[in-house]
Structures are given as C-alpha cells and as structure tokens.
N, C-alpha and C positions, 0 to 999 in steps of 0.2 A: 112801512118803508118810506123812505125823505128820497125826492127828486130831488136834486139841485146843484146848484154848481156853486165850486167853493171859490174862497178869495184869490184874488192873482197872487202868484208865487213868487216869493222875493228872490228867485231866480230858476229860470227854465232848463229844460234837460238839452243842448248844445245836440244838433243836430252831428257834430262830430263826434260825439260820445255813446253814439247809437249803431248797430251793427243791425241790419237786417239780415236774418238768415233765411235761404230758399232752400225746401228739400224739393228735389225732382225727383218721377221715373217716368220714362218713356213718355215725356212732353210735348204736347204740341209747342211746335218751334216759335211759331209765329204768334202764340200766345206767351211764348216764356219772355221772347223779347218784349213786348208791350209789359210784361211785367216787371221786368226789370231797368224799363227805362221809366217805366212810373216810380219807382222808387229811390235810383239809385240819387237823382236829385238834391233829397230828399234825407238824406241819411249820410253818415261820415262813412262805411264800409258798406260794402257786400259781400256775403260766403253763399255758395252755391252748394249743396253736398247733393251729386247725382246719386240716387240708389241701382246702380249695378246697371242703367237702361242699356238694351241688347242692340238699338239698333246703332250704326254707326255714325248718320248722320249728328244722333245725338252727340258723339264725340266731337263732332266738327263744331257745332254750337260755344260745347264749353271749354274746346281750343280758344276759338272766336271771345270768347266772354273774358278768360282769361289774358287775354293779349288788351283788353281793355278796362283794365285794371280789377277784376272783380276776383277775389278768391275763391278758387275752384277746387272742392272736394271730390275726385273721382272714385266710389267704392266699385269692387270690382263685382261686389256681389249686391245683393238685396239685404239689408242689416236689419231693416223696420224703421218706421217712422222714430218711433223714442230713440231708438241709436243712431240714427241720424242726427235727428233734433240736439241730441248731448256730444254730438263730435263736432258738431258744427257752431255750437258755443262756445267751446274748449279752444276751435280756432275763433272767436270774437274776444277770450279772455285774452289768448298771444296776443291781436292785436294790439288789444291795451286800454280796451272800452270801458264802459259801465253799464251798458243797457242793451239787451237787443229785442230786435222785434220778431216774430216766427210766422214765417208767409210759407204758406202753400202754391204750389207751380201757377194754379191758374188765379191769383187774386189781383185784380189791379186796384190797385192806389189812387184815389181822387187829389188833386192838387190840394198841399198844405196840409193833407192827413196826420201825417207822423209830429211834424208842429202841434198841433191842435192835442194830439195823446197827449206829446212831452211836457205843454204846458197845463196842461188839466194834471198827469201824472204831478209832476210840482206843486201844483195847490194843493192835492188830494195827500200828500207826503207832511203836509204842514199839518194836517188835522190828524194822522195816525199812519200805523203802519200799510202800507197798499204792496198788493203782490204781483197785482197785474192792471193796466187797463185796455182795452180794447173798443176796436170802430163798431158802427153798426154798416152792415152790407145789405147790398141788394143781389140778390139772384140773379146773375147774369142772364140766367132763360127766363124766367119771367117777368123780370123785373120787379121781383116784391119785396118791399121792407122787411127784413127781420128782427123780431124784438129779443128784447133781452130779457133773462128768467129767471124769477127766483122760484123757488123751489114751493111745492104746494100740495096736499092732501086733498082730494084725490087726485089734481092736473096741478099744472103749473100755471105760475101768474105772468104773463106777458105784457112786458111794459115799452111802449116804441119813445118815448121822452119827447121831447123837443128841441128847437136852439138853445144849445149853453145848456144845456143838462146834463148832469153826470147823475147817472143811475147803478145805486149798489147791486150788485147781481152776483147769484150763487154758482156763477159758469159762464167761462166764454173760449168760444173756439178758438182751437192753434192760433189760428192765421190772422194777424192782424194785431195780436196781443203785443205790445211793448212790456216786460219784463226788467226789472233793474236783475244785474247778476246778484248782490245783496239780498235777493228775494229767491234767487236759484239758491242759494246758501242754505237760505235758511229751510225753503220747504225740502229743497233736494231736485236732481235732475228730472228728466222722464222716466217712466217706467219701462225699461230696454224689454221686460217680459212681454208687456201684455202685444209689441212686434208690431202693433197697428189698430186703432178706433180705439174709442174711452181713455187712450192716452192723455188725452183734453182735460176730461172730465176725472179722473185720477189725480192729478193735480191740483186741478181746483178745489177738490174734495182735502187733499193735503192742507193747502193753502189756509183753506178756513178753518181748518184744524188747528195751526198754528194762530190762527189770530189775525191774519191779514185781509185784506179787505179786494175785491175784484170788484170793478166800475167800467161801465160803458158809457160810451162817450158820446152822444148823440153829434155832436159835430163833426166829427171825424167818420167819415164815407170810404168805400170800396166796395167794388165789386167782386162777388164771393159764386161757387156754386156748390151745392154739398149733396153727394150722390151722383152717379156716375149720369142717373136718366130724370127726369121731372115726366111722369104721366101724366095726362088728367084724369079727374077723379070727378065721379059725382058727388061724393062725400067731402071732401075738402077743395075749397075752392083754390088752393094757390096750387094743388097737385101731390102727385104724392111720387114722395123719392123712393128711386128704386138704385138700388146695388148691383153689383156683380156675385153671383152667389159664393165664391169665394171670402168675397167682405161679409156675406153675411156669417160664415164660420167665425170668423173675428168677433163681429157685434155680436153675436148670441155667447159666445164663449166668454169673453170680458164682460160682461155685465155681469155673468153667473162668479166669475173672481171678485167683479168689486164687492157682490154681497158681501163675503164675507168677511170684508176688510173694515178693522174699528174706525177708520178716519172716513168709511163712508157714509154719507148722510142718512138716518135709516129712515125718511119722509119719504126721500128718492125710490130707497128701495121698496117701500109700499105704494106707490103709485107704479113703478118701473116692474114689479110684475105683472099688471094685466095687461102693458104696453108689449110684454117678450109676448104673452099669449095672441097678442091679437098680428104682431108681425111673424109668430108662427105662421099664422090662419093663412092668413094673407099672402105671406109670398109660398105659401105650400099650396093653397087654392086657388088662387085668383090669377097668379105672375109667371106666365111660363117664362122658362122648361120649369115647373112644379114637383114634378121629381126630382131633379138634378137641386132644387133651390132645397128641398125639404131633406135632402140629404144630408147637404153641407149644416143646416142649422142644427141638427141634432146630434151630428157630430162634434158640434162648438159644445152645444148642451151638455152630451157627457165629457167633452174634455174639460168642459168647467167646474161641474161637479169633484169632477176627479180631484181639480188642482192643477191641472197642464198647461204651462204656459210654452214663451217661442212662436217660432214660428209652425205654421201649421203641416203637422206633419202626414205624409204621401200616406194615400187613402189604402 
C-alpha cells in the first residue's frame, strides 16, 4: 500500500457545491449547535433529517435551525440511519449540489476540514475513480487518534499517515465522509434494510466492488465519538466501546447479512468471525446487565441467519 499525497488539482471542489447532511435522534442540544456551527461555514448548504426525536425541546431546536437557513427534515417516526442518510441527499440533489458530506449528531469540524477533503478529493479524481474521502478523528473522550484500515488476515493494518498524506483505505466511517453524488450513482444509496450499523461498511464494501477507490486524509480533523460509552480496559489501552444492547442486536445481526453478500470482502469476513465470538464473550460476561446484552445479540444472530432485515422487531 502507497501513502501519499497526489498532485494539486487543476480545480477544487467549491465549497458551494457541498451539502452536508446531519442525521439526528434525541440530540444533545448543545452539542448539535457546536456542530452545526463548525460546519455550516464551511459548506454551501445544510440538511438536517431528525429521526422521529420524542422530545419536544428537540423540535424547538430545528424550528430554531430552520429559521437560520438550515434545511430541516422532520420524520415523524424513527426510519433508520440508511433512510435517513438517502432522504436527506435526495434533498442535497433538489438543492442542486454535487457532493455532500455525512455527519453524525455529535461530530465537530476542525477549522478548514471540509477544504482540505474537497482539495485532496480533486487531486485524487485526476489519478482515478474515488468514491469517497474522509477526516481522521479523535475521540472526543479520550482524545485518541484514529487510524485508518485496510483490511487484513488475521487483524487489520492500521495506518495513522501524516501531514499531506492521503492514505488508501478499505472503510471509512459515515461521518465525515465527502461523497460526489456521481459516486452515489454509481455504487447506490444506503442500505435502508440493514435500519442501523455496518450501513458504513456495506458501502464501502460496494464501492470497491465497483472499482472506486476510498482515502483518508490525514489533514483534515474532527472530533468523532463511536459507541455510546468508552470503558477502561486492561486489555486495550485506548478502552473499549461499549453499546447500548439494543445496538448490539443490530451489529450482531448485520454482520451475519453481510457474510453472505458477494460484494463482501471475504478477508473481512475471516478475520470478522472470531471478532462476533469474542464481543459475544464479552458483553455476555463481563458488561452488565449480561443477560439483557446476551439476549439482544442472539437474537440479532438468529435474525441474521434467517435473513431478517428492518428494523428490529418487538421481543
């Protein structure tokens, strides 16, 4: 694999031609604004798609957001991430964009972030087809670098790059990603089934199937946090995420669909089963409530096997 960073682009991706999209649910307020004033800068639109949040404050917000020019998707219900994610570029196509970028509620933006993608995206478009590029983030709670992955028999290779490095990589999270819609085209929108997690990584899985190339961008920053809790661990020193055991119905279950799907990596999926055994173990052992966690994940298990997608249906 080649680090590097390509030649300047005989012209940049126009900060007006970039839509970032926010999906919400039941958001911290005071986080959402800091997110949305890091980016709106920064970018020619905003679309906001609330998923179905019950409480009412929330509505006051994206009154509030709405009255300050931001396009406001209110669902009335919970859709899932992928359905969100594909209504809420449907509204960036009305606009009349060509690119947008896919943030999650809680990510803020480092100053000149989304610049730094669109002109890296630009050079990397002169050398071949690209589907995506994405920042690297630090963990809001611990403050850790996250690297970027390529894929790897038995573990993955983690690569953190340096200044001006663009590093090819087999997956990169929702949030953060710039996306041309020419690159929605071609691989296709989100996966409205799998309703929530591996959404990401189904895509990407697409992506390279088609031929397109995903790079992370070492100059481009944000703060990210992934998992509802960061514990500490004596085992890994940066901690280990913990879920809400309804998400883990989700991750257990979407992993057991992408096996069996041809555009998914099958390295992934030989390294990715002793990964589902050991976060069996683990939040059925170790993570209370252990019943309640080991419930939901073996309910994802046989809904996967099955073939069940949607959302997760009442116990």
């Amino acid at each position: 694999m080649t680090i590097s960073q390509a030649a300047p682009p005989r012209q940049a991706v126009a900060a007006a031609d970039i839509c970032a999209v926010i999906v919400t649910y039941a958001p911290d307020l005071d986080l959402l604004a800091r997110v949305v004033e890091a980016v709106r800068g920064q970018v020619g639109h905003v679309v906001v798609f609330d998923n179905g949040s019950p409480a009412a404050d929330v509505a006051v917000r994206l009154h509030t957001l709405a009255g300050e020019g931001v396009s406001v998707i209110a669902s009335p219900v919970n859709v899932g991430l992928g359905a969100a994610l594909n209504r809420a570029c449907e509204q960036a196509r009305r606009i009349g964009v060509g690119h947008v970028m896919l943030m999650d509620q809680d990510s803020v933006l480092e100053a000149g972030m989304v610049e730094t993608l669109a002109t890296a995206l630009a050079a990397l478009r002169q050398q071949g087809p690209v589907a995506a590029v994405g920042p690297q983030f630090r963990d809001s709670r611990s403050g850790d670098l996250a690297p970027f992955i390529r894929l790897g028999f038995p573990i993955n290779h983690k690569f953190y790059g340096g200044p001006g490095q663009y590093v090819p990589c087999d997956f990169l999270i929702t949030s953060g990603s710039l996306i041309p819609l020419a690159s929605l085209d071609r691989v296709g929108p989100m996966d409205e089934s799998l309703f929530i997690d591996n959404i990401d990584m189904d895509w990407c899985f697409r992506a390279t199937a088609a031929g397109l190339g995903l790079y992370g961008i070492c100059d481009a920053q944000m703060q990210h946090s992934i998992g509802e809790q960061l514990r500490p661990s004596r085992i890994k020193r940066d901690g280990v995420i913990v879920h809400k055991p309804f998400r883990l119905y989700y991750i257990m279950r979407n992993r057991v669909l992408l096996y069996g799907r041809p555009h998914t990596s099958r390295v992934w999926v030989g390294q990715d089963l002793p990964r589902l055994i050991l976060k069996l173990l683990s939040n059925g052992v170790f993570i209370a409530p252990r019943l309640v966690r080991l419930r939901f994940m073996l309910r994802g298990l046989w809904d996967g096997v099955r073939g069940r997608s949607g959302p997760m249906p009442p116990a």
